[in-house]
C-alpha positions in Angstrom: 124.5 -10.3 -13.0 126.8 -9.2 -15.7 130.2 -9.6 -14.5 132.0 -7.3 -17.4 131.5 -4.8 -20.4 130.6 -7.0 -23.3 131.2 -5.8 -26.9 128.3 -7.1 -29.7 129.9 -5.4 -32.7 131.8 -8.2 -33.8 130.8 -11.7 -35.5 128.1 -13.6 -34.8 126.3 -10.8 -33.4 126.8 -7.8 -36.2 125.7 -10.0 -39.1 122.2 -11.0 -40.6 119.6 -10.2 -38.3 121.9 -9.7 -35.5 121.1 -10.1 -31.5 118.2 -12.1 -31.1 116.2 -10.2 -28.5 115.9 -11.9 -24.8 112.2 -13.1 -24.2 109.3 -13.5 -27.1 105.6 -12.3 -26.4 105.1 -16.4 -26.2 108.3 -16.6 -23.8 109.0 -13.3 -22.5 111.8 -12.4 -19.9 110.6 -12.5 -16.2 114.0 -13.0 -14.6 116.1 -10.4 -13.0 119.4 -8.9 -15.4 121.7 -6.6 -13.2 124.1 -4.9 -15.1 126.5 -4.2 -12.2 127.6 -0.5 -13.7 128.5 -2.3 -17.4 128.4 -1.5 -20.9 127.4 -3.5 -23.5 128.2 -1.8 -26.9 127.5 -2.5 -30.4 124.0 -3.9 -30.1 122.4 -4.7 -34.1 119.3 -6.1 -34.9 118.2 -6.0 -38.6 113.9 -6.7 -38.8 111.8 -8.3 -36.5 108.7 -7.2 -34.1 109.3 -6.3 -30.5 113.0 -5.6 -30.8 116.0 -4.3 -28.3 118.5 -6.3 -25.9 115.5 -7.3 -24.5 112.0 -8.3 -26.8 109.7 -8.7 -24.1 109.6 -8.5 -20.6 106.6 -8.7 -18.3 105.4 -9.9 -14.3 108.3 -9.5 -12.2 111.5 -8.4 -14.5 114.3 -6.7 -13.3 116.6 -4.5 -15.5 119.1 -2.4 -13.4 122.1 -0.2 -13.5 123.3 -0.9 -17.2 124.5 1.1 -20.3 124.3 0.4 -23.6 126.3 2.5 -25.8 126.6 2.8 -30.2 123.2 0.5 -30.7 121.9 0.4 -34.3 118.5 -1.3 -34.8 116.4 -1.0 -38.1 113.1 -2.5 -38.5 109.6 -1.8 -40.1 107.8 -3.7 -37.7 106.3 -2.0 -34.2 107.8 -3.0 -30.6 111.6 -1.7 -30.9 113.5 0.3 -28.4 117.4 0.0 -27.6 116.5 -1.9 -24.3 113.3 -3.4 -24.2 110.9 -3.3 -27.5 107.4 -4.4 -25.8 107.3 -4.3 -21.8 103.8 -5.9 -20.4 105.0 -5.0 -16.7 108.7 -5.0 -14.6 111.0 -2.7 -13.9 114.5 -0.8 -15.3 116.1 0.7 -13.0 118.9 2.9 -13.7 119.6 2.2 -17.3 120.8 4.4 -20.1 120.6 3.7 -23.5 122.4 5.1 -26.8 122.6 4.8 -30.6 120.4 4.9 -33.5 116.9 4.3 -34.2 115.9 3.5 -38.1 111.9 2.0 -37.6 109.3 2.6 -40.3 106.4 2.1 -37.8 104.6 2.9 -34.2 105.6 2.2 -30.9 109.0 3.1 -31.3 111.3 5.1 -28.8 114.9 4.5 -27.0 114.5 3.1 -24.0 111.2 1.1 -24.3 109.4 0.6 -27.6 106.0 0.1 -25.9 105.0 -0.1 -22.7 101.3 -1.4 -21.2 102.9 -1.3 -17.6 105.2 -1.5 -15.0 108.0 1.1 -14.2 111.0 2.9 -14.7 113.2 4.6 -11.8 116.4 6.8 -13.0 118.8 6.4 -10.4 119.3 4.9 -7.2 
C-alpha cells in the first residue's frame, strides 16, 4: 500500500535508463500494489522491452486506485505503457495515467503496452 505521493523526477531515478520496471517476463509482478488515492510523478525510463512502473504482471496482480502524472518513457523496443508494459493476466483498478509516450515499435499504448489477459475496471 503506498502510504504517500512519491516524486521519481529526481536522482537516482531521472538518470540513465531510469526506473527499472517492477516484475520481468522471467519474474513478473503477482503481488497486490494499492495506491491508496496517490500520485507518483516523474516516472523515466530510457530503452528496454516491456516497460512502465510495472514491466510485467500476470496470475493474480492487483493494481488499484493510483495516478501517475508527467511520465516520460522512450524506447524502440515493444511492451511499453505508463503503467504496465506486458500484462499476461491481473487486474487495475481505478488507475489513471499521464505523460508522454516516445516508442519506435508495436504494442505501445498509455495504460497497458500489451495485454494477452486479465482486466481493467475504471472506478469503484
Amino acid at each position: 500500500m503506498l502510504d504517500a505521493d512519491i516524486d521519481l523526477s529526481k536522482a537516482p531515478y531521472n538518470t540513465g535508463n531510469g526506473w527499472t520496471p517492477i516484475g520481468t517476463e522471467t519474474t513478473p509482478f503477482t503481488g497486490t500494489f494499492h495506491g491508496n488515492g496517490h500520485t507518483i510523478r516523474g516516472l523515466y525510463i530510457f530503452e528496454g522491452k516491456n516497460l512502465g512502473l510495472f514491466g510485467t504482471i500476470e496470475g493474480k496482480a492487483e493494481i488499484s486506485d493510483l495516478t501517475l502524472k508527467d511520465a516520460d518513457i522512450r524506447t524502440t523496443k515493444s511492451g511499453v505503457a505508463i503503467l504496465v508494459g506486458q500484462m499476461l493476466g491481473g487486474t487495475i483498478t481505478n488507475t489513471h495515467v499521464s505523460g508522454t509516450i516516445k516508442a519506435d515499435s508495436h504494442n505501445v499504448g498509455t495504460l497497458v503496452g500489451y495485454m494477452e489477459r486479465g482486466s481493467i475496471v475504471f472506478g469503484k
